[in-house]
N, C-alpha and C positions, 0 to 999 in steps of 0.2 A: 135280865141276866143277874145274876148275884154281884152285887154291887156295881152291875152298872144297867141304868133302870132303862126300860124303852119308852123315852118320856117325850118321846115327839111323833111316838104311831100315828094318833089322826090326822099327820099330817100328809100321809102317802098314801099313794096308790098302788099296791104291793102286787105288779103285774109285768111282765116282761117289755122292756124297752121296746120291743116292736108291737105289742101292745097297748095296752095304756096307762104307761109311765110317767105322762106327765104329772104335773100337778093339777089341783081341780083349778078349773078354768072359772069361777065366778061369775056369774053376771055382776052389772053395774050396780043395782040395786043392792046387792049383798057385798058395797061395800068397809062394812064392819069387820071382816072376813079375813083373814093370814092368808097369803100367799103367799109364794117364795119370793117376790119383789121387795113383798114387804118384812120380811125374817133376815136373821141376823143384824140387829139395831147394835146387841152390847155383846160384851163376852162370856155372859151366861145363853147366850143363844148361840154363838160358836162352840162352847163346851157342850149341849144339847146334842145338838146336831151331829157333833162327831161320835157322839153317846153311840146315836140314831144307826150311824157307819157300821159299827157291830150286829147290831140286830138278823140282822140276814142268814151271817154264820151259823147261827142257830137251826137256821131253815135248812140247812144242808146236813142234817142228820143221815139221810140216805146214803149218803157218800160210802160210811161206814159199812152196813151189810151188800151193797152193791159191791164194794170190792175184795168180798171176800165170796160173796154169791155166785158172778162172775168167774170166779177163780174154784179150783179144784181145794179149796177151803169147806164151802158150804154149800149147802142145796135150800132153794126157796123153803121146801117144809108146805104148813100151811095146812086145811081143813080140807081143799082138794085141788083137784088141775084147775079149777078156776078163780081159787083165794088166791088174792095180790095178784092178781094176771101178769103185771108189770115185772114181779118180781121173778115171778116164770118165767119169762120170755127172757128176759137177762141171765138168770140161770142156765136156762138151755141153748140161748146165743138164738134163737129166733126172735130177732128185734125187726121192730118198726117206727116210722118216726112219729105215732102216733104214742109211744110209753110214755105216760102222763109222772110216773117216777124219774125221767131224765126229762122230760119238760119240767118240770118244779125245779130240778137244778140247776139248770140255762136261766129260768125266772130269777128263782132268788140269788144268782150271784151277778147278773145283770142289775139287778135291783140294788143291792150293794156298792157295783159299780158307778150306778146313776147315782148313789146315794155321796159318795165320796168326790168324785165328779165336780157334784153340787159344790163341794166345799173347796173345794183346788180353781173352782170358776173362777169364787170369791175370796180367796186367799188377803189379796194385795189388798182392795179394797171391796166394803159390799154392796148390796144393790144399789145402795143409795149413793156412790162415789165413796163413802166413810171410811177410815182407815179407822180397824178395832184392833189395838194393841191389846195383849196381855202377856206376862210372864210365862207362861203353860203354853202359849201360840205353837212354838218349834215342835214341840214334844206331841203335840195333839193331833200334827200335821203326822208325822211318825208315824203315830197308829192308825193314821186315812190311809198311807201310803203301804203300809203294811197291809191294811184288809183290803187295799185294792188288790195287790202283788198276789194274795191268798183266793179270792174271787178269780183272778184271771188264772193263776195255778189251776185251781181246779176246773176253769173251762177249757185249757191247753191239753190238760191230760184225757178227758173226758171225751170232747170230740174233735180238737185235732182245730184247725185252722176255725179261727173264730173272729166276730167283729171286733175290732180292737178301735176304742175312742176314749179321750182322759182330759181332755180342756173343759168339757161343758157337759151340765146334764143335757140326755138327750129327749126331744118330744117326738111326738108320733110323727112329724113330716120328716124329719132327720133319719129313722129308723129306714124310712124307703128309696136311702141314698147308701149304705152301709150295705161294703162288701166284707167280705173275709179277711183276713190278715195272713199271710205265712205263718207258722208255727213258732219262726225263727224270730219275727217281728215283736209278738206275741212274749215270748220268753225274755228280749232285750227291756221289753218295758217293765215286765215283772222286776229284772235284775235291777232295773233302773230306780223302782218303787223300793225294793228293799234295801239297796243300797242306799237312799236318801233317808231312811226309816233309822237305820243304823245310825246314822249321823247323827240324829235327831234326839232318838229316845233316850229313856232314865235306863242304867243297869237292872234294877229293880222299880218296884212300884209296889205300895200298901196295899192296895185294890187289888183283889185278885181277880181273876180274868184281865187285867190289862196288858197288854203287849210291851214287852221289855225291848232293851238291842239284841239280849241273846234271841229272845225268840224270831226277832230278823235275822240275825247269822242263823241258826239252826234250819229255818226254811228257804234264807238266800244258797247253802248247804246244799238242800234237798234240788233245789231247782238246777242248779252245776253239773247236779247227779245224774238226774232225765237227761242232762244234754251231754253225759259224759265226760262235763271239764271238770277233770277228777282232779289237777292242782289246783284248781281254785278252790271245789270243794273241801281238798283236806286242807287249806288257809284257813279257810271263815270254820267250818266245824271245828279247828283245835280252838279256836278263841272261845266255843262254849264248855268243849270240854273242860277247860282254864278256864268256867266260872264258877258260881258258887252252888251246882248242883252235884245230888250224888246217888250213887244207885240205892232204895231203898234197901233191906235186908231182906223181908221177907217177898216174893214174888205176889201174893195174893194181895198184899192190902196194899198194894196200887189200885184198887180198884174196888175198895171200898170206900163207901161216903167218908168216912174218917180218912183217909187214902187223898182225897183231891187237893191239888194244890200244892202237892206233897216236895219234897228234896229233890225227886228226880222230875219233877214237872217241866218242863219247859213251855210247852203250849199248853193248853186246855180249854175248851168251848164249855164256858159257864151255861148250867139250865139249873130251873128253877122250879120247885111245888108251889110255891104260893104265890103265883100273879095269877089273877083273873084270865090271861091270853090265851083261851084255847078256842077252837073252834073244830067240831064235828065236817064243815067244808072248806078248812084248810088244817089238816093235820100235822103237817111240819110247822105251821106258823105260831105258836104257840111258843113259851116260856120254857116248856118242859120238854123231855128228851124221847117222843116216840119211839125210837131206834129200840128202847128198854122191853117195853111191852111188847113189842115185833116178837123178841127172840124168849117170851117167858113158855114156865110149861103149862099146856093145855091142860085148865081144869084143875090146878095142883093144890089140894086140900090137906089139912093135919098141922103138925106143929114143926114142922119146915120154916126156916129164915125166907123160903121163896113165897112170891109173891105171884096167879096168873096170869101167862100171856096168851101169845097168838101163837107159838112154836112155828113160825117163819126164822130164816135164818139159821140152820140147822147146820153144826158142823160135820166133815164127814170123817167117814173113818179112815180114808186117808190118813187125813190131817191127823188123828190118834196114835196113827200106824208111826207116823212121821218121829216123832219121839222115842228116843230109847230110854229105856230102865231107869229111873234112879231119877228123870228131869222129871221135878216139882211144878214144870210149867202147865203137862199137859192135863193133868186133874185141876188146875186154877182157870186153864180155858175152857176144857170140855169136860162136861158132868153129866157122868149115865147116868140117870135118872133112875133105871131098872137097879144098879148097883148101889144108889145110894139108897134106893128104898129099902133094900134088901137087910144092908150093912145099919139102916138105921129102923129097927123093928117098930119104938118105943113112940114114935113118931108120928104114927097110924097114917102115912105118907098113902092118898090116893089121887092119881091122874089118870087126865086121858090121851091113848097113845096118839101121835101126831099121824094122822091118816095118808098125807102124802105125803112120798120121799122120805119116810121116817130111817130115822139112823140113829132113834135112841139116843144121840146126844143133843148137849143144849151149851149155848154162850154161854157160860157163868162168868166171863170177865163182864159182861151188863146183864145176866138175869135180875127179873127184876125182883125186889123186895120186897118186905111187907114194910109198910112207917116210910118209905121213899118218895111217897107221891099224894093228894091231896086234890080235894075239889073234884075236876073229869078226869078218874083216877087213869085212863089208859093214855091220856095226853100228857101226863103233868109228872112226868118222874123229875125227878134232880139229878138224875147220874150226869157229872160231866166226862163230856166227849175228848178222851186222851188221846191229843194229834200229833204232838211229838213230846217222846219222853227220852231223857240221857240214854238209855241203852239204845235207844232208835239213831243218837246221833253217835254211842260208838258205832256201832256196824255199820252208817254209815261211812265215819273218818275211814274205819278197817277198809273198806270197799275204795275210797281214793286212795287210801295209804299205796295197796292191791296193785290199782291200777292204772296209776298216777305214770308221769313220762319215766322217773327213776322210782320203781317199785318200792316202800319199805316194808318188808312183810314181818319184819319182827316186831314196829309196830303196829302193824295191821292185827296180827296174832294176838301182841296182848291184849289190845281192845276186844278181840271177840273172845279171847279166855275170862275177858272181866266179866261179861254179859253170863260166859258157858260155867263160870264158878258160883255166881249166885242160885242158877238154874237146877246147878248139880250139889249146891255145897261144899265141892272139893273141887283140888284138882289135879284129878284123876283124869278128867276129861278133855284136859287143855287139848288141844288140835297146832300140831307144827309142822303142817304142808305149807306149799308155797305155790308161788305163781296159778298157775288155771284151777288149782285142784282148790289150794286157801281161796279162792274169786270163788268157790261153787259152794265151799263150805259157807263161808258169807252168806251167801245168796237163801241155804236154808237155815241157817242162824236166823235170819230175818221170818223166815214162816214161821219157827215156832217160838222166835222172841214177839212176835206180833200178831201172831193168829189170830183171826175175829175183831183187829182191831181195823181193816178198813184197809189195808196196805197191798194185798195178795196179789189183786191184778193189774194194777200198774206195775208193780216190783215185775211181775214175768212181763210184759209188755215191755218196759224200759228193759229191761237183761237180754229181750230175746228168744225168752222160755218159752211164753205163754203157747206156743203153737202143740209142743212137746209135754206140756203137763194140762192144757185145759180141751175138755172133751167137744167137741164138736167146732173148735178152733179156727177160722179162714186167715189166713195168712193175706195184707194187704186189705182185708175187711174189717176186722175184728180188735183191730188196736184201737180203734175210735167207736163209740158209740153212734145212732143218727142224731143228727143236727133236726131237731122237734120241727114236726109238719106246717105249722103255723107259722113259726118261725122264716119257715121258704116259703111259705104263702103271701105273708106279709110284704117280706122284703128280700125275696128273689135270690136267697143264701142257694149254694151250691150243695147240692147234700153230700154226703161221704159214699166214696165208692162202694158199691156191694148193693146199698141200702136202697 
C-alpha cells in the first residue's frame, strides 16, 4: 500500500479460515524458521504485523463493480456470455455457491479477520508471556479494530449470517466447529470494534491510507444506517461532518490520481504500481487495483488520456437517464465512448465495441489511464478505491436527519442541497420536500452521487428497493449472496435460502 508496506506477506497463508489459514506448520528440523510462536519479540514486530492487518482490504476490490453489477447501475459488459462467468451470474442474479468472485471475498476478509485476531490474541502479553509496551500501542490497536469492524462489514452485508470469532486466530480444527452468527450478533461486534477504534485513534494521521477516528465515525455511521438506528447515525456522522473535510469543487478530480487523499477523503483503499505483488493466479492479491482494467475500453488506441481494458462493468443507460440536465456528475461517471470520439476528431480515437451487454458506456470515475500502472500492466494500477467520501456521509446524516425518531428535514435538505450544488453549480436545484418524498430524494441523491462507486446494491437492499428497481430480483433470496461451496463443505455452514 502507499505508505504502508506489506512487509510481513511470507508470512501467511492467504486462504480462507476454513481452509488453510494456519500458519506453516514446520517440522522440527526447520527450526531456524518464524512462526507465529516465535513473532512479536519487540515493537517493530507489533507495528509489522498490524501493517499486515491492512493488506487484505486491498484484496476486496470486487466489492466495488459487484455492487453496482448487481444493481440496475451496470451490466457485466465483457468479450461474451462466458468472460468473467462470475461476473455474469451476478449480473443476471443466476448465482451459485460455486462464484469464485464471492469466494475470494469470504477468503480475503476472513483472512483479515485471522489476521487482526492474531494480534488482539497477543495484545496483553506475547507468545512468549512478554509484555511489549510502546507509545503507538493504543492507537495501532484502533486500526486492528477498525479493519476488523470493515472485514466483518462487508461479510454482514454480503451474505447475511456469518461465522463470527475475535479472541484468537483461527486453525483448521477450529473452523469445523464454527457456526453462523445472527446478523444481529455480527453487527454488535462491528459496533463494538468501531466504537473501541474511536477511542483509540489519532484525528489525523501523516500516512495516508491510515485510519483516522473520523474514519471510525463515518463507517460506525454507515453501519447504524443498515440497521436503521438512524439517531445514532446522525450523532457519530455530525462529528465527521465537524471535521476537517470539505467537498472538493470540481466533481471530476476526485478521482484523478492528483484527486486521492484529497479534502473530501475520508476513507480510501491505498493501491500501488510499483510493488513487485502480482500474480496472474491470484488477481485481486496484488498491490495494485484490478477493479481499473475490469471497466477500461476494449482495444482503445490514439491520443486519448485512456488507457485498455476489459470493458467489464458497464454502466447502464438507466443510470444516464437517471440524471437531469445541467448535473456535471453524469459525463464524470459515464463516458460514451462513441461521443467522445466523435466530439474529439483530432485524437484519431479507435476501439473495439464491447461485444456483450454493450451500452456504449464506460466507468470513467476508474477508467484506466495511460502512466497509471507499471510492471504486469493489467494488475498494477494505482487508482485508490474511494469508500467513503464527505458527500457519502452528507446524504447519509440527511437520510438519519429524515428518518430519525424526531425528523429534521431542514437539515436533512441542506446536506443534500450541499452534495445537489456542487453537482449543479447553483442552486436552482435545491429540493424542499419533506418526509417520504425528501427519504426518496435521498435515496437517488445516493445513485448519482455514487454511481459506479460500489454502493448500488446494498443501498436498495437496506432501503427496500432493490425488489422494484433490480431486474430479475427474488425477494427473501436475493438480499444476500451464497455462502461459497467449500465453505459448507468444510465446516457444515447453513447456506442462504433460495441458494
Amino acid at each position: 500500500m502507499k505508505n504502508i508496506k506489506n512487509i510481513l506477506y511470507f508470512l501467511f497463508i492467504t486462504m480462507a479460515f476454513t481452509s488453510c489459514s494456519e500458519w506453516v506448520d514446520y517440522s522440527p528440523k526447520d527450526d531456524y524458521r518464524v512462526t507465529d510462536q516465535d513473532y512479536l519479540k519487540s515493537s517493530a514486530d507489533y507495528q509489522s504485523m498490524g501493517v499486515s492487518v491492512y493488506t487484505p482490504i486491498q484484496w476486496l476490490n470486487q466489492l466495488v463493480p459487484v455492487g453496482d453489477i448487481a444493481s440496475d447501475n451496470a451490466v457485466a459488459g465483457g468479450e461474451n456470455a462466458s468472460d468473467v462467468l462470475d461476473l455474469q451470474n451476478i449480473d443476471d442474479l443466476t448465482l451459485t455457491a460455486q462464484n469464485g468472485t464471492l469466494a475470494e471475498i469470504w477468503k480475503a476478509s476472513y483472512e483479515g479477520i485471522n489476521r487482526a485476531n492474531y494480534l488482539y490474541q497477543y495484545k496483553d502479553k506475547n507468545p512468549a508471556g512478554e509484555v511489549i509496551a510502546f507509545p503507538e500501542k493504543e492507537a495501532m490497536y484502533g486500526e486492528v479494530a477498525f479493519l476488523r469492524a470493515y472485514y466483518y462489514f462487508t461479510l454482514v452485508k454480503v451474505f447475511g449470517n456469518v461465522p463470527l470469532f475475535v479472541d484468537k486466530k483461527l486453525g483448521i480444527a477450529d473452523s469445523r466447529t464454527l457456526k453462523q452468527s445472527p446478523k444481529a450478533d455480527v453487527y454488535a461486534q462491528i459496533e463494538k470494534d468501531l466504537t473501541n477504534a474511536i477511542a483509540a485513534l489519532p484525528s489525523t494521521d501523516p500516512k495516508n491510507g491510515r485510519i483516522t477516528k473520523f474514519a471510525a465515525q463515518a463507517l460506525l455511521g454507515k453501519v447504524y444506517l443498515y440497521q436503521n438506528k438512524f439517531d445514532l447515525a446522525a450523532g457519530v456522522l455530525k462529528s465527521v461532518i465537524d471535521g476537517p473535510y470539505s467537498l472538493v469543487p470540481n466533481f471530476g478530480d476526485i478521482f484523478l490520481q492528483s484527486g486521492e487523499n484529497g479534502a473530501e477523503a475520508v476513507f480510501e483503499i491505498q493501491y500501488s504500481n510499483l510493488s513487485p505483488y502480482y500474480n496472474w493466479g491470484g488477481v485481486t492479491r496484488g498491490q495494485g487495483n484490478l477493479a481499473v482494467q475490469q471497466c477500461g475500453i476494449r482495444g482503445i488506441t490514439g491520443n486519448s488520456p485512456y488507457a485498455a481494458g476489459w470493458s467489464t462493468n458497464l454502466p447502464t443507460q438507466d443510470l444516464v437517464n437517471a440524471y437531469q440536465a445541467g448535473d456535471k456528475r453524469k459525463d464524470i461517471t459515464c463516458l460514451e465512448i462513441e461521443a467522445y470520439k466523435n466530439a474529439n476528431p483530432n485524437l484519431g480515437i479507435t476501439y473495439q465495441v464491447a461485444p456483450y451487454k454493450n451500452t456504449g458506456l464506460y466507468n470513467q470515475k476508474y477508467l484506466p489511464r495511460k502512466g497509471e500502472t507499471s510492471g504486469q500492466i493489467e494488475l498494477n494500477y494505482l487508482n485508490n478505491q474511494r469508500i467513503i467520501r464527505l458527500s457519502d456521509v452528507y446524504l447519509m446524516y440527511a437520510e438519519a436527519l429524515n428518518r430519525k425518531a424526531s425528523p429534521d428535514d431542514i437539515n436533512a435538505q441542506l446536506y443534500l442541497n450541499k452534495v445537489r450544488q456542487r453537482a449543479f453549480g447553483d442552486n436552482a436545484h435545491n429540493i424542499s420536500a419533506t418526509g417520504n418524498t425528501l427519504k426518496e430524494a435521498i435515496w437517488t441523491e445516493r445513485r448519482l452521487e455514487l454511481g459506479m462507486e460500489g454502493d448500488r446494491f446494498f443501498d436498495l437492499v437496506r432501503s427496500g428497493q432493490a425488489a422494484t428497481k433490480i431486474k430479475n430480483f427474488v425477494v427473501g433470496k436475493n438480499e444476500v449472496f451464497p455462502i461459497p461451496q467449500a465453505e459448507i463443505d468444510v465446516s457444515g455452514l447453513v447456506q442462504n435460502a433460495g441458494y
